[in-house]
C-alpha positions as CSV (number, residue, x, y, z in Angstrom):
1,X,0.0,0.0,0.0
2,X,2.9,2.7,1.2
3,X,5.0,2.2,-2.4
4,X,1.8,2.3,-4.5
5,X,1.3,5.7,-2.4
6,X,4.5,6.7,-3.7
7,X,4.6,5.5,-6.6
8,X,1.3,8.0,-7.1
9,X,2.8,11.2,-5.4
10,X,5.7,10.1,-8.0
11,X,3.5,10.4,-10.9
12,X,2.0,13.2,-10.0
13,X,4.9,15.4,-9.3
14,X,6.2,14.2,-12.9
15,X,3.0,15.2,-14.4
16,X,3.1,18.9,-13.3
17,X,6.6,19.8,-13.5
18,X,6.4,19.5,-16.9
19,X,7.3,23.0,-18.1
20,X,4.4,25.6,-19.2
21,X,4.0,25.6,-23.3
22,X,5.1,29.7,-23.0
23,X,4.9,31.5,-26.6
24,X,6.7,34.8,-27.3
25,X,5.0,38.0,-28.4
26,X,6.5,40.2,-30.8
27,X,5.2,44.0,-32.5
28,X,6.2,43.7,-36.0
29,X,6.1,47.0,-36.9
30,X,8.9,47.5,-34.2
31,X,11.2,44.5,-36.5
32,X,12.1,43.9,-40.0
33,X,10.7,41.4,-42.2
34,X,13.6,39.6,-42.1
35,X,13.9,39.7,-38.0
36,X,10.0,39.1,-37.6
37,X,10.9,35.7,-39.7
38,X,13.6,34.5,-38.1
39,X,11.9,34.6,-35.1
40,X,9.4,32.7,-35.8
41,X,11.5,29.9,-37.6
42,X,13.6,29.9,-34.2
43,X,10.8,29.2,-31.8
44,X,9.0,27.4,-34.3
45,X,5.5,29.7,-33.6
46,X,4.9,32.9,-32.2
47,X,2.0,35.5,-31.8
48,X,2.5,38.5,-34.0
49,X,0.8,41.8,-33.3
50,X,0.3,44.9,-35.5
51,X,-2.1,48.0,-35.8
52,X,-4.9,47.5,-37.5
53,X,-5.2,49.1,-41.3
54,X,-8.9,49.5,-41.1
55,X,-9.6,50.5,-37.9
56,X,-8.3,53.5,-35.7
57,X,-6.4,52.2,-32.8
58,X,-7.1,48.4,-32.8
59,X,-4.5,46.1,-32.7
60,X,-4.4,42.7,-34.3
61,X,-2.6,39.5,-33.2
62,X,-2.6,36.3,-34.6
63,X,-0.5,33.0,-33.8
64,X,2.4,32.6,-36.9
65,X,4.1,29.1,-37.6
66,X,6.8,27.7,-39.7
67,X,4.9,24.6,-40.9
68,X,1.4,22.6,-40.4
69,X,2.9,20.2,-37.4
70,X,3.0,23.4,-35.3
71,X,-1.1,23.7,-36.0
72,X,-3.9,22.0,-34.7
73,X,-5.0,18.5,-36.4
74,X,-8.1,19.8,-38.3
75,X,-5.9,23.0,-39.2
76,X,-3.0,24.0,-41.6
77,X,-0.5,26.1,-42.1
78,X,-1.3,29.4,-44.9
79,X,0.4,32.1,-46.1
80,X,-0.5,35.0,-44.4
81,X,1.3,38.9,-44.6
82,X,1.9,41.1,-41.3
83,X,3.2,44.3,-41.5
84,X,7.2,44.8,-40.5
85,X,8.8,48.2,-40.3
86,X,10.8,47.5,-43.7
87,X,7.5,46.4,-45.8
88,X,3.7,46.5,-45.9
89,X,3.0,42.2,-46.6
90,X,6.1,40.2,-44.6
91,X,4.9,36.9,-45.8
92,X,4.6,34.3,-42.8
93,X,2.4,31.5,-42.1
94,X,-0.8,31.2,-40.6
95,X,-3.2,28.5,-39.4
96,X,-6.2,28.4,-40.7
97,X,-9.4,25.7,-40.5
98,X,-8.7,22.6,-42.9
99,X,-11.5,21.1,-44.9
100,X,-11.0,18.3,-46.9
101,X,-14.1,18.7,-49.0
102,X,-13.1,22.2,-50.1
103,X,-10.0,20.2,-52.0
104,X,-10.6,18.9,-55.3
105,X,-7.3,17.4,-56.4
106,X,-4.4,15.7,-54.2
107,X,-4.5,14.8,-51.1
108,X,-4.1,15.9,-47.4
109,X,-3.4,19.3,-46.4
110,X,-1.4,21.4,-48.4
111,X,2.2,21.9,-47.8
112,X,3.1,25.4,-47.7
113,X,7.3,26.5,-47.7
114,X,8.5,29.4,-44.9
């Protein structure tokens, strides 16, 4: 009974000290295209924020990845543009919902280069 107690309190303190999934947060019209990039390819995703075009004020923030195994199952990685101080569409990627119907030729989720 005592090792199967410890053998629990083992388990569990395994379980949480597994470290937090933290994801860095960058302006990107405070970085270049190119610095905004390699960031993202280095941490593999991050969340990307940037003033809004058609509204006053708002920001907008999105989560940016360097391939689809970095996005949900039923989602896939897109190209997507953000803002940068050096250009107006720094292309990254995006995840975005994936629909297999909406496909008519090949197969799987498309495979989209950094």
């Amino acid at each position: 009974m005592r090792s199967r107690q410890i053998a629990m309190m083992t388990l569990a303190a395994t379980l949480l000290a597994q470290p937090a999934l933290a994801i860095s947060r960058y302006n990107t019209t405070s970085l270049t295209c190119d610095q905004v990039r390699q960031r993202v390819i280095n941490e593999g995703a991050a969340i990307l924020r940037y003033p809004s075009t058609r509204v006053k004020n708002m920001t907008l923030y999105d989560r940016y990845v360097t391939r689809n195994a970095m996005c949900d199952p039923h989602e896939y990685a897109e190209r997507a543009y953000v803002p940068t101080k050096d250009a107006a569409r720094c292309p990254v990627l995006n995840c975005q919902d994936y629909d297999p119907d909406s496909r008519r030729t090949g197969f799987g989720k498309p495979v989209i280069r950094f």
